[in-house]
C-alpha positions as CSV (number, residue, x, y, z in Angstrom):
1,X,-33.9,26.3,19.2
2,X,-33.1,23.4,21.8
3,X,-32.7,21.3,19.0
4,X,-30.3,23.6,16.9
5,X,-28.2,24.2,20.4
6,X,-28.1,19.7,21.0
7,X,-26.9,19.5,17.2
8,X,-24.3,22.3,17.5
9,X,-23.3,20.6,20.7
10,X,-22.8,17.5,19.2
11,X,-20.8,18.8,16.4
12,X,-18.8,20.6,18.9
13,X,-18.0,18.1,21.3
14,X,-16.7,15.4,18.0
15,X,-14.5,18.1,17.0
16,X,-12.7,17.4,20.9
17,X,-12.1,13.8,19.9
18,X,-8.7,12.8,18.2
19,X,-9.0,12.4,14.8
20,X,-7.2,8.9,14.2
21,X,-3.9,8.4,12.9
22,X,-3.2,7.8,9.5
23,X,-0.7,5.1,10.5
24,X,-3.2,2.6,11.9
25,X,-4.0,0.1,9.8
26,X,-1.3,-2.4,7.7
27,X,1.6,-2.0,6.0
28,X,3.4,-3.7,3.8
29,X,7.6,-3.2,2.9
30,X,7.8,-2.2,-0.9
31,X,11.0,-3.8,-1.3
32,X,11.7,-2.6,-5.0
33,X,11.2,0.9,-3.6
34,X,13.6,0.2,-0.5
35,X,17.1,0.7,0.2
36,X,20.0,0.6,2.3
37,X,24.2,0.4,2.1
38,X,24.0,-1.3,5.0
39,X,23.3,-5.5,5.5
40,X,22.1,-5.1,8.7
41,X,19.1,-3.3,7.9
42,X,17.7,-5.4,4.7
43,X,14.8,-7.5,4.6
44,X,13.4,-9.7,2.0
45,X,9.5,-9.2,3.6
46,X,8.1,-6.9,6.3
47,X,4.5,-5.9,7.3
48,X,3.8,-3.7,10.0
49,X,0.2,-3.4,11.5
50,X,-0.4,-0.6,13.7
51,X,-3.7,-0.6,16.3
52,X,-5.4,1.6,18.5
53,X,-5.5,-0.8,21.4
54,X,-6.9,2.2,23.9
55,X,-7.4,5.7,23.4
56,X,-4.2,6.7,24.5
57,X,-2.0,3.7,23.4
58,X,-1.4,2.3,20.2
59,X,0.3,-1.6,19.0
60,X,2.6,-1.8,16.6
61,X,3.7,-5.6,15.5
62,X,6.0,-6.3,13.4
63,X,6.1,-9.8,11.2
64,X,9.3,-10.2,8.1
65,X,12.1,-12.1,7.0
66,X,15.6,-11.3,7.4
67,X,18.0,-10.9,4.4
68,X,18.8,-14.4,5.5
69,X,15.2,-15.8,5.4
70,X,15.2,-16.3,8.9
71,X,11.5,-15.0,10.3
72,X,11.4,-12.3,12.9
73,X,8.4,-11.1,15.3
74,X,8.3,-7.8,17.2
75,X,5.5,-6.0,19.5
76,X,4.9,-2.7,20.7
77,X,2.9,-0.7,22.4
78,X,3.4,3.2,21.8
79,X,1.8,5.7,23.5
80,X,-0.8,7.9,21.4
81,X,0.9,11.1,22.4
82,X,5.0,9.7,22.6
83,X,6.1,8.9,25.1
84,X,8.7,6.1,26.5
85,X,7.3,2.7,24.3
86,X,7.1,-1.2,25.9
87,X,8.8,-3.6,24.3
88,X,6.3,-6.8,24.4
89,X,7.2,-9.5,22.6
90,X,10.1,-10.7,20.1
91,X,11.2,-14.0,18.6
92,X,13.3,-15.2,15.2
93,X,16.6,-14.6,15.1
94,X,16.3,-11.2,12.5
95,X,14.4,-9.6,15.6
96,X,15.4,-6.2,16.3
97,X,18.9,-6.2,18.0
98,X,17.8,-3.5,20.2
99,X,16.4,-5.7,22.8
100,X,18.3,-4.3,26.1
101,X,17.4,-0.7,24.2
102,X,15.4,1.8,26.3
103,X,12.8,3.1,23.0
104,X,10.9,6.5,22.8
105,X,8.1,7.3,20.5
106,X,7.6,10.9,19.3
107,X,4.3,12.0,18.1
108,X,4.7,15.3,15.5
109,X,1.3,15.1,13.9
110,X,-1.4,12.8,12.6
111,X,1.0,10.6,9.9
112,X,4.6,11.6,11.6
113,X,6.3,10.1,14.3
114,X,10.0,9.7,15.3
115,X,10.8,6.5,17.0
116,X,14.4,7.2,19.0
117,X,16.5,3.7,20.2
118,X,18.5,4.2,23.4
119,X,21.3,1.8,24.5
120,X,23.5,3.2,27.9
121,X,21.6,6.4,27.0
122,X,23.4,6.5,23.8
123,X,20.9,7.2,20.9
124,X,22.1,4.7,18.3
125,X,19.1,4.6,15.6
126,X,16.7,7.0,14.8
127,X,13.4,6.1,12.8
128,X,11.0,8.5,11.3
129,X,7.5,7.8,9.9
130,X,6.1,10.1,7.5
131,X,2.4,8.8,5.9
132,X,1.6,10.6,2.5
133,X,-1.1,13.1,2.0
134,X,-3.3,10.4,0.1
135,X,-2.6,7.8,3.3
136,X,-1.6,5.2,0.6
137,X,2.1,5.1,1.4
138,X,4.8,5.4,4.6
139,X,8.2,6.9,4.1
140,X,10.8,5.4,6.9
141,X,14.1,7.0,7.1
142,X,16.3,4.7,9.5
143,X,19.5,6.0,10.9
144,X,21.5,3.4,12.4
145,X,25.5,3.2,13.9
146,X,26.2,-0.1,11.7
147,X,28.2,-2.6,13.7
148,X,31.7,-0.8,12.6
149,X,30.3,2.4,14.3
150,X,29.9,4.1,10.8
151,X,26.4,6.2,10.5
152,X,24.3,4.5,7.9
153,X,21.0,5.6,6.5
154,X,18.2,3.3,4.8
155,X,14.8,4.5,3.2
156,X,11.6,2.2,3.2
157,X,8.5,2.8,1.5
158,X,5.5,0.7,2.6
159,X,2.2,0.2,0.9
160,X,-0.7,0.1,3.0
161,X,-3.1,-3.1,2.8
């Protein structure tokens, strides 16, 4: 009986845990899959690793090459749950031009989050992650006010490595 009630206690207490997120691991851009009207937001290479770095923070770093072949470099750190992300380290010229940006993750569910830019608390692009069912593939629907203030949308797929 003491055995039964350690195993079923065991079980239990596993099921407490948080099951981890379909997004960690590394991704890579399918660029033949990829699209956007807008020049600003194409890339000729992008891989995206994301880590569990604690158990309530994750690292995303980003590593590509600008439409211009220029090389870019971006870290993260998101928190597991959303929450307001850091901004840790950039370099290339292609980096992100959100660098003044304030940056908020958004947790919905295991494989969805919602990553929301901020400049003078003016959202001005909106990112949302959605990882298949079969975990092989990202979706990333990027909204962005392109640099004549026109709404543009873009759609990535990424492969994971």
């Amino acid at each position: 009986m003491r055995k039964a009630l350690l195993i079923f206690t065991i079980f239990g207490l596993a099921g407490l845990l948080p099951a981890a997120d379909p997004i960690i691991g590394t991704w890579k851009l399918n660029v033949a899959k990829s699209g956007s009207p807008s020049q600003q937001m194409i890339l000729k290479e992008l891989i995206e690793i994301y880590k569990e770095i604690e158990p309530d923070k994750m690292e995303l770093t980003r590593r590509g090459i600008g439409a211009d072949g220029s090389p870019f470099f971006e870290k993260y750190i998101y928190p597991r749950q959303g929450g307001i992300v850091d901004r840790i380290e950039v370099g290339g010229e292609n980096a992100s031009s959100n660098r003044d940006a304030g940056i908020i993750g958004i947790y919905v569910a295991p494989g969805e989050w919602y990553t929301v830019f901020l400049k003078s608390g003016t959202q001005y692009m909106l990112i949302h992650k959605n990882i298949s069912k079969d975990g092989k593939t990202m979706r990333q629907t990027v909204r962005i006010t392109d640099e004549k203030g026109k709404a543009v949308e873009g759609l990535s797929f990424f492969d994971k490595q």
